[in-house]
Backbone as CSV, one residue per row, in Angstrom:
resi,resn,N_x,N_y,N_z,CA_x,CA_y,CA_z,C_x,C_y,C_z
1,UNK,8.216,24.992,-14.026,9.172,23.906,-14.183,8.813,23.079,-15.419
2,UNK,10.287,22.993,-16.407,9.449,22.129,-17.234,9.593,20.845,-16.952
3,UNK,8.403,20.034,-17.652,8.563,18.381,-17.334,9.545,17.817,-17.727
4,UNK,10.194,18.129,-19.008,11.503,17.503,-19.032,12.683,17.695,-18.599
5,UNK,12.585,18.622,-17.561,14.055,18.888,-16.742,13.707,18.066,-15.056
6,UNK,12.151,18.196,-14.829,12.064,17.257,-14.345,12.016,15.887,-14.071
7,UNK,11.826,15.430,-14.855,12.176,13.654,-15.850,13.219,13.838,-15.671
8,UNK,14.762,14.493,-16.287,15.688,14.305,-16.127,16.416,14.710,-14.621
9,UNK,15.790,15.272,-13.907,16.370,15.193,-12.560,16.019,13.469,-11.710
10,UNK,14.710,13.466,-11.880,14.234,12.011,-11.397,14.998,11.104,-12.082
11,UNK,15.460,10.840,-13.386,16.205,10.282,-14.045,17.606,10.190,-13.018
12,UNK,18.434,10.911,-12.698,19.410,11.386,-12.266,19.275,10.766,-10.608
13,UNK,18.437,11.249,-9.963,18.271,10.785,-8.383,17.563,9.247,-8.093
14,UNK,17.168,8.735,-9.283,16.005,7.577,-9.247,17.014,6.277,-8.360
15,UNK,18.279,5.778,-9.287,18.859,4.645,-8.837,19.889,5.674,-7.523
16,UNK,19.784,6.436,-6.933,20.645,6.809,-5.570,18.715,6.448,-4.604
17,UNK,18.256,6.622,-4.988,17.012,6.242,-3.755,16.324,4.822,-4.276
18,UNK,17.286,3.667,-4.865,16.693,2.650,-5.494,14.898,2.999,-5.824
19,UNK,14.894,3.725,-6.770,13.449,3.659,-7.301,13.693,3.377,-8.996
20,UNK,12.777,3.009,-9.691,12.741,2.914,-10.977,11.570,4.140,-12.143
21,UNK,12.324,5.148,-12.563,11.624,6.110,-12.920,10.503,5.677,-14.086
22,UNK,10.467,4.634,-14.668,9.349,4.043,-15.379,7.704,3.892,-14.039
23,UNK,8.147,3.509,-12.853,7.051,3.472,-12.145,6.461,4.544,-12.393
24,UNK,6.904,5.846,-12.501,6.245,6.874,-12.342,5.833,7.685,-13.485
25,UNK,5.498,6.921,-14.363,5.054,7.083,-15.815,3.799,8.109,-15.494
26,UNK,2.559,7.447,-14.904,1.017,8.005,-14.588,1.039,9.453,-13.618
27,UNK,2.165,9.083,-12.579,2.253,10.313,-11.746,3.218,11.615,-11.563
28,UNK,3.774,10.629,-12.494,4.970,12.229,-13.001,4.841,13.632,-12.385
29,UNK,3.499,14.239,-13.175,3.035,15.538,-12.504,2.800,15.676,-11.569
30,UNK,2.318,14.850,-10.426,2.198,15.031,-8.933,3.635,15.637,-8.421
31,UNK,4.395,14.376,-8.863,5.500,14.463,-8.219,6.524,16.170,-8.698
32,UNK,6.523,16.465,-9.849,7.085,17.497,-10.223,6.517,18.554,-9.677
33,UNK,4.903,18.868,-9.413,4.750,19.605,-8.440,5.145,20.091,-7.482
34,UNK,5.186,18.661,-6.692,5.693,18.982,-5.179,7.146,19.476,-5.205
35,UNK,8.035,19.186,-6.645,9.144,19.248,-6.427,9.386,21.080,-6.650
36,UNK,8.267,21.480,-7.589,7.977,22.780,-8.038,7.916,23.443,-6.308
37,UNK,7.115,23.160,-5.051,6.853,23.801,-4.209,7.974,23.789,-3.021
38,UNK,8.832,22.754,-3.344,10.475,22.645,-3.001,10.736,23.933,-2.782
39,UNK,10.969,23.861,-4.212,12.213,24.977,-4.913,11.786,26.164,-4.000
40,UNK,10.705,26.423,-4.436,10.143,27.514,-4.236,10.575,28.113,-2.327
41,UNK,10.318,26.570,-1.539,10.399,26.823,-0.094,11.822,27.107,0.351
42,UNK,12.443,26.615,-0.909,14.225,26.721,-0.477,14.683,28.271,-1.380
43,UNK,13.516,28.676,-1.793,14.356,29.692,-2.640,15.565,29.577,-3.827
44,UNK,14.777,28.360,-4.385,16.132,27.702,-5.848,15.432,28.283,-6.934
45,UNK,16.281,29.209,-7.915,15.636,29.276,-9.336,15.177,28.279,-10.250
46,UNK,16.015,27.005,-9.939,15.553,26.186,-11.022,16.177,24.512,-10.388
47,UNK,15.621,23.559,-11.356,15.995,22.086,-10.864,17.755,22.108,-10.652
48,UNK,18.126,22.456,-11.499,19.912,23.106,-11.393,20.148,22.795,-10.314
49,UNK,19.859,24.058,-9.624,20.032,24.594,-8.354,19.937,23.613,-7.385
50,UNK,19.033,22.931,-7.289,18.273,21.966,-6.465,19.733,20.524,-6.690
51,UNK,20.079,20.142,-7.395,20.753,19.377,-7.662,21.919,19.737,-6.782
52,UNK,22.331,20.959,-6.791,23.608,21.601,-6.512,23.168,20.991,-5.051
53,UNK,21.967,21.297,-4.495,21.473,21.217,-3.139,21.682,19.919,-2.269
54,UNK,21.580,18.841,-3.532,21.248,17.538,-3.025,22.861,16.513,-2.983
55,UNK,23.557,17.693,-3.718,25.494,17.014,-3.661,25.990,17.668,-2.490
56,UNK,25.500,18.977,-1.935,25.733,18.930,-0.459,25.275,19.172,0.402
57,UNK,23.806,18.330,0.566,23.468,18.411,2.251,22.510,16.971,1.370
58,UNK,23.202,15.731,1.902,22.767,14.711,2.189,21.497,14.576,2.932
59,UNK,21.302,15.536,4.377,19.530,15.010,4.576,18.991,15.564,3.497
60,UNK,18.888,16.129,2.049,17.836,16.379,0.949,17.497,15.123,0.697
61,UNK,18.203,14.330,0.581,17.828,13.374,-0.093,16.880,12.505,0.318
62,UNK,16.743,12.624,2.081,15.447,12.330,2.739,14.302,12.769,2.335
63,UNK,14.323,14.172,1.989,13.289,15.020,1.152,12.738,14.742,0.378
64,UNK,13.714,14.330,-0.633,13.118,14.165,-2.020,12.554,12.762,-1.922
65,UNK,12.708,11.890,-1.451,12.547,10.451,-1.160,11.191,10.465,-0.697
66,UNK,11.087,11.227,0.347,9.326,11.844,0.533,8.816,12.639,-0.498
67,UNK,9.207,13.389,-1.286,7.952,14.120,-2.283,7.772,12.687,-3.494
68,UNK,8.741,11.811,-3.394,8.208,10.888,-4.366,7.645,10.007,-3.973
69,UNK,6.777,9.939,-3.118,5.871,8.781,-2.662,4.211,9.178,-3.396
70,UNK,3.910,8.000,-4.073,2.406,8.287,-4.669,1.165,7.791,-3.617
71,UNK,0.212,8.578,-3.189,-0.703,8.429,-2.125,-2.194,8.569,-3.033
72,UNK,-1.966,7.321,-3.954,-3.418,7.606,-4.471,-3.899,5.910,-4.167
73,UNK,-5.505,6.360,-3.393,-5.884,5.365,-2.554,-7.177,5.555,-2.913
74,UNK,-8.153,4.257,-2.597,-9.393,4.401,-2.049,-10.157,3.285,-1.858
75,UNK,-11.007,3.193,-1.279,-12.069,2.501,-0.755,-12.194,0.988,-1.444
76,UNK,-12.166,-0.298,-1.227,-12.349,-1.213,-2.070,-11.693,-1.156,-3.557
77,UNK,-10.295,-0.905,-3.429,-9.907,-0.646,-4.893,-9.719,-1.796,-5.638
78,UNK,-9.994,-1.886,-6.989,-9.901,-3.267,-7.467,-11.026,-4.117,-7.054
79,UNK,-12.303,-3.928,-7.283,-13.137,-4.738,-6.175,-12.772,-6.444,-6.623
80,UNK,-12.550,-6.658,-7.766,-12.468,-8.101,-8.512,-11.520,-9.026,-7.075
81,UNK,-10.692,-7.929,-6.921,-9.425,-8.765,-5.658,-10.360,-8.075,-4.264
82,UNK,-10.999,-7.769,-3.999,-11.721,-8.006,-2.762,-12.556,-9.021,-2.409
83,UNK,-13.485,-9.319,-3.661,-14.645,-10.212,-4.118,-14.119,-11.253,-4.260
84,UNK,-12.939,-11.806,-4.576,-12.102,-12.716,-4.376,-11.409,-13.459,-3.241
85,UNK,-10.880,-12.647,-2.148,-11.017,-12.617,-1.081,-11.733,-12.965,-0.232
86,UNK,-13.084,-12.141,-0.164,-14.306,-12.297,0.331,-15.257,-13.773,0.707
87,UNK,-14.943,-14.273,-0.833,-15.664,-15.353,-1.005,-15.133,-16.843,-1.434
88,UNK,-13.850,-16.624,-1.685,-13.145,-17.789,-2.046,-11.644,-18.222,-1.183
89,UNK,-11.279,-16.906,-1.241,-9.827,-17.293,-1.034,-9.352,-16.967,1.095
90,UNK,-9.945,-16.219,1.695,-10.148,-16.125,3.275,-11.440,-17.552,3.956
91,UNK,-12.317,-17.649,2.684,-12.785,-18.618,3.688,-11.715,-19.732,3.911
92,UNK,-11.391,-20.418,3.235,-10.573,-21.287,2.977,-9.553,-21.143,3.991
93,UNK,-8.789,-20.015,4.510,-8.213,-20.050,5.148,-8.635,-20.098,6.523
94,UNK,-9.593,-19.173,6.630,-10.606,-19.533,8.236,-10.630,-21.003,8.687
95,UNK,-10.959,-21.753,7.431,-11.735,-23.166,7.490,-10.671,-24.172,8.453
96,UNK,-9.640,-23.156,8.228,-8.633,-24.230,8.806,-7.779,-23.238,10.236
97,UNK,-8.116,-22.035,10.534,-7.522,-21.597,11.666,-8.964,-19.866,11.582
98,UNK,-9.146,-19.890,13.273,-10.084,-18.826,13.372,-9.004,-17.646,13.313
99,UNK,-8.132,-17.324,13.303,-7.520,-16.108,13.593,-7.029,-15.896,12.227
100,UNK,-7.261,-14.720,11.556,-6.955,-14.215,10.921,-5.598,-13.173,10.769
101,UNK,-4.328,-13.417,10.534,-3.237,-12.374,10.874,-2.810,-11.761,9.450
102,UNK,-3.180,-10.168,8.792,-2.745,-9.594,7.715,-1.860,-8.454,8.475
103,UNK,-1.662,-7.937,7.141,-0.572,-7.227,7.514,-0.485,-6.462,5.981
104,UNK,-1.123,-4.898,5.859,-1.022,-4.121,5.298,0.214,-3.227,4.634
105,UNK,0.887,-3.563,4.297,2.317,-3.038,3.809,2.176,-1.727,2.519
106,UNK,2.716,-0.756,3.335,2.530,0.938,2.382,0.991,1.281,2.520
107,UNK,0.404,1.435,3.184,-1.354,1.618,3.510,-1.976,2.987,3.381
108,UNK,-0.908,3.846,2.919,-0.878,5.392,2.713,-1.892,5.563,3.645
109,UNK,-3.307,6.131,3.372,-4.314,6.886,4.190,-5.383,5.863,4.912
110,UNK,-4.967,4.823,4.998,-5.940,3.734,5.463,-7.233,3.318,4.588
111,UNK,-7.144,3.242,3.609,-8.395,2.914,3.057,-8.230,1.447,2.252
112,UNK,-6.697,0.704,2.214,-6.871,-0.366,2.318,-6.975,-1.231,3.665
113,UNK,-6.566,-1.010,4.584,-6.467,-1.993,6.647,-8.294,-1.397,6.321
114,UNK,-8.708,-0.403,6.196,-10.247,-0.154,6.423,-11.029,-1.150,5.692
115,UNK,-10.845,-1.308,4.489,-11.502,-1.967,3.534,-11.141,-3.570,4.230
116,UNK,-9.845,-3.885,4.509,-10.187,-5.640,5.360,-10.682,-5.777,6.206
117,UNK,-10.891,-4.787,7.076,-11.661,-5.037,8.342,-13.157,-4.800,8.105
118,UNK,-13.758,-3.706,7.276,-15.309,-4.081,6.970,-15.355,-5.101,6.441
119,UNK,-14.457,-5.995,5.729,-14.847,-7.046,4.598,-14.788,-7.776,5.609
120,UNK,-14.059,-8.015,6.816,-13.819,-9.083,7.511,-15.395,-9.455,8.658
121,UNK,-15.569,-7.922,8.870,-16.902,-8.083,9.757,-18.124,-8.313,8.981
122,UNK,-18.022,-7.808,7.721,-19.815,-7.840,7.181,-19.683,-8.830,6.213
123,UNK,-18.256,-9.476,5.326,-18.421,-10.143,4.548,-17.961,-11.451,5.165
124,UNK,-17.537,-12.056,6.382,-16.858,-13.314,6.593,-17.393,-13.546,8.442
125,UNK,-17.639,-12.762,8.804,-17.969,-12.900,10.333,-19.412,-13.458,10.430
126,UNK,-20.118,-13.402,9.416,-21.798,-13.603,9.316,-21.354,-15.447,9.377
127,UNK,-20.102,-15.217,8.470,-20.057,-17.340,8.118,-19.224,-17.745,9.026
128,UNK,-18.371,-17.063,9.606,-17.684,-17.526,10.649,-17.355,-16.507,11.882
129,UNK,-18.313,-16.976,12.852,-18.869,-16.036,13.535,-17.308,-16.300,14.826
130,UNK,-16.708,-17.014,15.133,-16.040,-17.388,15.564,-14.038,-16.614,15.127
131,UNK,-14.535,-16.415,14.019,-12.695,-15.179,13.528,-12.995,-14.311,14.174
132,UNK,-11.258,-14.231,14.375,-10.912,-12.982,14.675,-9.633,-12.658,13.835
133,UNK,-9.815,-11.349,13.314,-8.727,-10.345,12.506,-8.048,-9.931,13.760
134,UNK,-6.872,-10.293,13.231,-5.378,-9.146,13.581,-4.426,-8.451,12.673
135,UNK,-4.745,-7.179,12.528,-4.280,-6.467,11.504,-3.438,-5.683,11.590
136,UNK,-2.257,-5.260,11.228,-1.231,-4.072,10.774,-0.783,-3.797,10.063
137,UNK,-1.452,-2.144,9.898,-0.555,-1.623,8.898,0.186,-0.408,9.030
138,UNK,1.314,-0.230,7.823,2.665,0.239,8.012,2.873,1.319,6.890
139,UNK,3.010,2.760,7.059,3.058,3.588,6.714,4.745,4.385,6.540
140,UNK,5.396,4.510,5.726,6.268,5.612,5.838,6.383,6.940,5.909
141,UNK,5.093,7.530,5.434,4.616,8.514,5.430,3.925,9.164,6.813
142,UNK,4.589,10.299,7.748,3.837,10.029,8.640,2.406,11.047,8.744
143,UNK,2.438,11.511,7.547,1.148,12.542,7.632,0.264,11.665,6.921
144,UNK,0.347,11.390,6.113,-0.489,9.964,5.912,-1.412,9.026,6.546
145,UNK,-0.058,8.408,7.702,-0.395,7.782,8.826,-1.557,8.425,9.715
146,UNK,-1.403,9.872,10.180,-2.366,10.337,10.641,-3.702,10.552,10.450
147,UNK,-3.707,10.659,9.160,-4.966,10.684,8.123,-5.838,9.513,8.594
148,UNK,-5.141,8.138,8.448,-5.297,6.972,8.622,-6.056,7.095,10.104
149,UNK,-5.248,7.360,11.056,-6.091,6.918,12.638,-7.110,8.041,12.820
150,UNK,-6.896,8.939,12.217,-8.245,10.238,12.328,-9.495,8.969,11.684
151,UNK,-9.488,7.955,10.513,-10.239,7.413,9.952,-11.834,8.272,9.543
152,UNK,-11.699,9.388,9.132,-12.354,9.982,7.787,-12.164,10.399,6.785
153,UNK,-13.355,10.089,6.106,-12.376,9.996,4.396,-13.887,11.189,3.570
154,UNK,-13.608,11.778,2.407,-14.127,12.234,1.418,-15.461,10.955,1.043
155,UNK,-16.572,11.125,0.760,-17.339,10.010,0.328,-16.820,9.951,-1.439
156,UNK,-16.012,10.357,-2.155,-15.536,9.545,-3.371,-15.036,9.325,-2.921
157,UNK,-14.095,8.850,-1.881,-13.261,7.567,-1.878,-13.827,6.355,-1.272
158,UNK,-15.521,6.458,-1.207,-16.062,5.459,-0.921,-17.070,4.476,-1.910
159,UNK,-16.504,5.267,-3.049,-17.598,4.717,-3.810,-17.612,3.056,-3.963
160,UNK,-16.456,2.778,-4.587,-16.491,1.470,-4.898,-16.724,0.325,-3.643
161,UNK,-16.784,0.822,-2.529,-17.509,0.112,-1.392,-19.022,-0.478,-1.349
162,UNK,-19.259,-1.836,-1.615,-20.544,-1.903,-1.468,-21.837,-1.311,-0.785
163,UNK,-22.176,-1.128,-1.566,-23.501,0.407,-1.046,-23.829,-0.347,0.612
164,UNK,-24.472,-1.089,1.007,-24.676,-1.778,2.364,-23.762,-1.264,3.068
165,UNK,-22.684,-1.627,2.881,-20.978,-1.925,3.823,-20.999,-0.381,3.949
166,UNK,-20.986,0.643,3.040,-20.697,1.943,3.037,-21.792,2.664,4.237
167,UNK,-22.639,2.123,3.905,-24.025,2.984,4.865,-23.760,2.492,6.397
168,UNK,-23.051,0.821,6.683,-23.489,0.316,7.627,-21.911,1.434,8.270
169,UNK,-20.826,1.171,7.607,-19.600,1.334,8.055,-19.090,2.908,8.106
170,UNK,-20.151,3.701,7.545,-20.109,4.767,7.639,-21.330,5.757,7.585
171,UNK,-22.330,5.805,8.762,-22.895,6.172,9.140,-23.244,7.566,8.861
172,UNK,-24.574,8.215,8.772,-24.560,9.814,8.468,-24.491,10.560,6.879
173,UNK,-24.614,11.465,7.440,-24.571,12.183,5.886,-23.432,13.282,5.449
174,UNK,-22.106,12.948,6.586,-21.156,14.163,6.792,-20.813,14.238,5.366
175,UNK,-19.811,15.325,4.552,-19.112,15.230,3.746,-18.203,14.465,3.593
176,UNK,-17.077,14.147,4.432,-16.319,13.644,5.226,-16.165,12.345,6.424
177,UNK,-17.365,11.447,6.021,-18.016,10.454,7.198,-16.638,9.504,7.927
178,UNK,-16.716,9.836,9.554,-16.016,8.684,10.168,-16.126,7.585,9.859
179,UNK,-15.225,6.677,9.898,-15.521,5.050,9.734,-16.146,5.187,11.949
180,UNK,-17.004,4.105,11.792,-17.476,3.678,13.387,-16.382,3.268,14.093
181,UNK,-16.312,2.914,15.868,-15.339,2.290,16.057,-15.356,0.777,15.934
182,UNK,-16.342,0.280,15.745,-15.904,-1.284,16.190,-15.263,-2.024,15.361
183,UNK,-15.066,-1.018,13.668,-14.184,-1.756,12.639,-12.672,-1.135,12.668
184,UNK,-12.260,-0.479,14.004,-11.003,-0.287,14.370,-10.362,-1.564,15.117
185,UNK,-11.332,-1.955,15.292,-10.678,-3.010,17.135,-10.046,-4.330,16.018
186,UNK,-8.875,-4.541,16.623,-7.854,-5.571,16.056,-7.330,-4.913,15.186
187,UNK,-6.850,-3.374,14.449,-6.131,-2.711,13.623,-5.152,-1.743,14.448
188,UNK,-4.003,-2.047,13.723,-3.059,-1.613,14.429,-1.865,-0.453,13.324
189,UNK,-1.909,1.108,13.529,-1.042,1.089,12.808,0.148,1.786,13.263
190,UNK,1.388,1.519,12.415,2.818,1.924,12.683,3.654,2.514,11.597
191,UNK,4.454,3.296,12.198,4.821,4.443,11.029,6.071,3.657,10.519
192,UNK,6.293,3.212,9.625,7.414,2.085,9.143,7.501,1.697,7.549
193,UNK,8.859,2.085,7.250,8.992,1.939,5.441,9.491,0.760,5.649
194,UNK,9.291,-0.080,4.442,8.746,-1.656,4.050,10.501,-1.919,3.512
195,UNK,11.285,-0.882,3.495,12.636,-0.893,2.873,13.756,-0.823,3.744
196,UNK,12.999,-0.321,5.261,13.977,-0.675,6.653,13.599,-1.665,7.325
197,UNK,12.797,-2.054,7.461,12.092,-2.450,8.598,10.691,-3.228,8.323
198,UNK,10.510,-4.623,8.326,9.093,-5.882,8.306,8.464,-5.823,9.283
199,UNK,7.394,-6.493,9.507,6.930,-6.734,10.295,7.101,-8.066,10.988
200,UNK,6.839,-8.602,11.922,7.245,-10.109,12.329,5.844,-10.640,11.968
201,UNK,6.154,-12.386,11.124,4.878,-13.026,10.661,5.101,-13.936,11.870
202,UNK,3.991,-14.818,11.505,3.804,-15.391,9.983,2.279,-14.824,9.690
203,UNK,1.934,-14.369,8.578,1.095,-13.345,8.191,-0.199,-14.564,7.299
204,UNK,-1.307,-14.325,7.396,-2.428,-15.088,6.311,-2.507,-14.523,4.644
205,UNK,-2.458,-13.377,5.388,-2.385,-12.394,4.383,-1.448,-11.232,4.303
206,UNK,-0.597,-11.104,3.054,0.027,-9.338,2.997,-0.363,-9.055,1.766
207,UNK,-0.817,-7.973,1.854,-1.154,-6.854,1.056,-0.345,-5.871,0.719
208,UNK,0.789,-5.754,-0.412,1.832,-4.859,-0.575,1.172,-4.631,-2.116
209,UNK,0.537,-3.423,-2.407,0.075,-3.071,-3.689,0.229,-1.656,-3.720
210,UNK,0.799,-1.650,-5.330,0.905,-0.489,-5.524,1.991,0.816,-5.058
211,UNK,2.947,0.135,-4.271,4.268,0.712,-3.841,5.399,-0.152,-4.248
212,UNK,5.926,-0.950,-3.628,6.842,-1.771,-3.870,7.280,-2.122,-5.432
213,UNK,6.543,-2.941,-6.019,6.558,-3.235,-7.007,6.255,-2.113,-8.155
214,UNK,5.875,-1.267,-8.069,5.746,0.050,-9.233,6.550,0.800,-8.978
215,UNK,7.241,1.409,-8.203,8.177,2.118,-7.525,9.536,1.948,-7.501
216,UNK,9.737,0.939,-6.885,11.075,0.310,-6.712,11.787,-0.276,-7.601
217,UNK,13.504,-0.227,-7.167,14.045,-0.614,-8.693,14.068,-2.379,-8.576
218,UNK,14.509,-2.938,-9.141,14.318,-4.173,-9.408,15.217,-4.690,-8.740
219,UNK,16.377,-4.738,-8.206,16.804,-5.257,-7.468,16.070,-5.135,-6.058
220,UNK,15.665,-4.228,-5.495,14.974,-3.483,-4.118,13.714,-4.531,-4.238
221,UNK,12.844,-4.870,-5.100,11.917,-5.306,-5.580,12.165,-6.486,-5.116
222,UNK,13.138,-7.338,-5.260,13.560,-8.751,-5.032,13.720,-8.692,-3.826
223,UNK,14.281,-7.851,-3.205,14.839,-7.769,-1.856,13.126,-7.888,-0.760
224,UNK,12.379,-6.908,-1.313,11.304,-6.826,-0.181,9.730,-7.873,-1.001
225,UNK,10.395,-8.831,-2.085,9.613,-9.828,-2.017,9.996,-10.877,-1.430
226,UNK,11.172,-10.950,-1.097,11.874,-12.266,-0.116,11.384,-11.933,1.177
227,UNK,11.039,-11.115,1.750,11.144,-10.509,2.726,9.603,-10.660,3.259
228,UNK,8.554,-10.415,2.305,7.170,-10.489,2.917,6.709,-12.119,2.291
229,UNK,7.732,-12.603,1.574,7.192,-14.029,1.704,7.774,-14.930,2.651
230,UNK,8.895,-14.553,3.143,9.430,-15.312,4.638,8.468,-15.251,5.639
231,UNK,7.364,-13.736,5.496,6.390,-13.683,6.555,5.184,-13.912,6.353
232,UNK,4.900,-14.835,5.262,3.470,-15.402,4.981,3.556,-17.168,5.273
233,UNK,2.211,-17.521,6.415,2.444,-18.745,7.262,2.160,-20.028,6.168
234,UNK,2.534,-21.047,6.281,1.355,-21.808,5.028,0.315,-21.272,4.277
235,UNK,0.326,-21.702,3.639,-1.007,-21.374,2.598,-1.190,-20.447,2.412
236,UNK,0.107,-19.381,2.815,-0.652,-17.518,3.021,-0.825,-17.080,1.637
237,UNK,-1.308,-15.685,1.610,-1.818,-15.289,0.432,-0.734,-13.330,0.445
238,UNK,-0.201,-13.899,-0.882,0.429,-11.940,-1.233,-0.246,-11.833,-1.873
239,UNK,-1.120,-10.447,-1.748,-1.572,-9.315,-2.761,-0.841,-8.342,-2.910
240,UNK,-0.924,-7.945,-4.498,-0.275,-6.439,-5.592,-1.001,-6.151,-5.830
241,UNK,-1.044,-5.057,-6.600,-1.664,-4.016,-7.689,-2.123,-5.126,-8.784
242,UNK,-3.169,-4.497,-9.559,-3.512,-5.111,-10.423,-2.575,-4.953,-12.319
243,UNK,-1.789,-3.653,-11.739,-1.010,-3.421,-12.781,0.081,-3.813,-12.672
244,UNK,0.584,-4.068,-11.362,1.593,-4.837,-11.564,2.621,-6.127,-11.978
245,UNK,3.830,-6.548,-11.915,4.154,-7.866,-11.634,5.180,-7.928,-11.004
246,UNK,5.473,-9.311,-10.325,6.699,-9.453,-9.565,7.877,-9.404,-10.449
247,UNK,9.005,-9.335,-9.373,10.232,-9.044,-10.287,10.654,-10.306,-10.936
248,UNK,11.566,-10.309,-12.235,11.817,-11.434,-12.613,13.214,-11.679,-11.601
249,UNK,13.431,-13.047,-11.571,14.730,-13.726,-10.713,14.138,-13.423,-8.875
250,UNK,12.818,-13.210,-8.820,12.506,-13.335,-7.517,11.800,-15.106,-6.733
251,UNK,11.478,-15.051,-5.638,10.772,-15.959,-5.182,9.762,-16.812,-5.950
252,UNK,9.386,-17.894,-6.357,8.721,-18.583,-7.724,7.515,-18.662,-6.613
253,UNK,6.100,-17.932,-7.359,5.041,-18.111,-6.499,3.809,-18.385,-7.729
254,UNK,2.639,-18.969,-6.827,1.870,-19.389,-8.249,0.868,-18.885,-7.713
255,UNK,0.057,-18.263,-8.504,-1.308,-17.447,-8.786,-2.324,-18.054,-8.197
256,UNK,-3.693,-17.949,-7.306,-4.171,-18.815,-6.812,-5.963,-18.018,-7.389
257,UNK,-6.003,-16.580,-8.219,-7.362,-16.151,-8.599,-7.017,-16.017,-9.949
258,UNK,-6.933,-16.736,-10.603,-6.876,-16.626,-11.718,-5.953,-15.532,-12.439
259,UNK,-6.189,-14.422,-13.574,-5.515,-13.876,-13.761,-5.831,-12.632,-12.612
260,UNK,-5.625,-12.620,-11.318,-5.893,-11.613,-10.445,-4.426,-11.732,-9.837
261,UNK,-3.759,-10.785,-8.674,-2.480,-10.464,-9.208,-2.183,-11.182,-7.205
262,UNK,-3.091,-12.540,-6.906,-3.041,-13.058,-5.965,-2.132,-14.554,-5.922
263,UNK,-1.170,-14.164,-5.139,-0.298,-15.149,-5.249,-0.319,-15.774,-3.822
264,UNK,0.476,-17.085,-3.745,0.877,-18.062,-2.744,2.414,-19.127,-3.128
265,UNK,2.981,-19.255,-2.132,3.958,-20.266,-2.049,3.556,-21.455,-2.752
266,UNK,4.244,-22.028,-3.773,4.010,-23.711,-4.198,4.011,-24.160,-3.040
267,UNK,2.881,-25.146,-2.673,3.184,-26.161,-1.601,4.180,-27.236,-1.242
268,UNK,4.664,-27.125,-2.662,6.260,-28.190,-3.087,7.223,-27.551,-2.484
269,UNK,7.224,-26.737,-2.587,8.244,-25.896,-1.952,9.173,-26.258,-1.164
């Protein structure tokens, strides 16, 4: 398949599945792959064909909507916005209520809901022995999802985990090491795209990085930032990607880590 007949098919299907084909600048080739192993399963000579496919039988388009989802994840990503978290921006919120309520939005294989809940037990439970996390996260993907509650991962996707947290939270020398159970308890997950269906807040924290906003077209973008800031309680905190930004003509929110891509409601508001 060449890449530019693939570009121009994604070109072509991008605004019918509100996505924006600039998101997919870095992953292009993933995605043309999978679209390569399509063809192949449907028996199409070429993207052509496939097109012909998708003007008449409407569930394709469910299809293709799934081979374009990007599932690249891991362990403490961004540590700058964990370390941030960790030490400045959750105490603060503890200080003023013990219960902690996040809410993981697009969580592909669990290695971000994993990464808040070790941070929550080894980095914030030592100072406030008294929190408790309540966590969910929300997957559209449901093989993904599974990945997620199996909770073992490859040890590169553990690297950027503080060496301590990694040894304590993942025990052994497997290839493949389980996370333990006791950094399951208060995680909850559910198979649910962020484009049907929210979660009910009011949330401390949401974490929507790296889907929404890189992905989606800009109107869609506006739509599901109104949407997870209706469900953040006072003082709550949205996290993105570090490459990202919010859409312009969306919700006016002000930065609370500096240039880190951690936002909150004006209190004027």
């Amino acid at each position: 398949m060449k890449d530019d007949d693939c570009t121009e098919l994604l070109r072509w299907a991008a605004p019918r599945l509100r996505l924006r084909l600039e998101g997919f600048h870095r992953v292009r080739g993933q995605v043309c792959k999978r679209l390569g192993r399509r063809l192949h399963a449907l028996g199409l000579p070429h993207l052509a064909a496939y097109r012909e496919r998708l003007d008449s039988d409407p569930e394709e388009w469910a299809v293709l909507d799934a081979l374009c989802r990007v599932t690249i994840s891991r362990f403490y990503r961004d540590a700058r916005v964990f370390d941030a978290l960790r030490d400045e921006l959750l105490p603060a919120l503890l200080e003023s209520s013990p219960v902690l309520r996040v809410w993981s939005a697009g969580c592909a294989s669990g290695e971000e809901p994993y990464t808040v809940s070790i941070l929550f037990r080894l980095g914030l439970l030592p100072r406030f022995p008294r929190a408790r996390l309540e966590l969910v996260a929300t997957e559209a993907d449901g093989a993904l999802l599974a990945r997620a509650r199996k909770g073992c991962y490859p040890r590169g996707t553990l690297r950027e985990l503080p060496a301590d947290w990694r040894t304590e939270a993942f025990p052994g020398s497997d290839t493949e090491p389980c996370l333990t159970p006791e950094y399951r308890n208060g995680l909850i997950f559910l198979h649910e795209d962020l484009r049907a269906r929210m979660q009910e807040g009011p949330f401390q924290l949401v974490l929507c990085r790296n889907v929404a906003f890189t992905y989606f077209a800009p109107s869609l973008q506006r739509e599901v930032l109104a949407g997870l800031v209706a469900r953040l309680a006072p003082g709550g905190l949205l996290v993105i990607g570090t490459r990202e930004s919010l859409p312009e003509g969306g919700v006016d929110l002000e930065r609370v880590a500096g240039a880190l891509p951690v936002f909150r409601v004006p209190v004027s508001r």
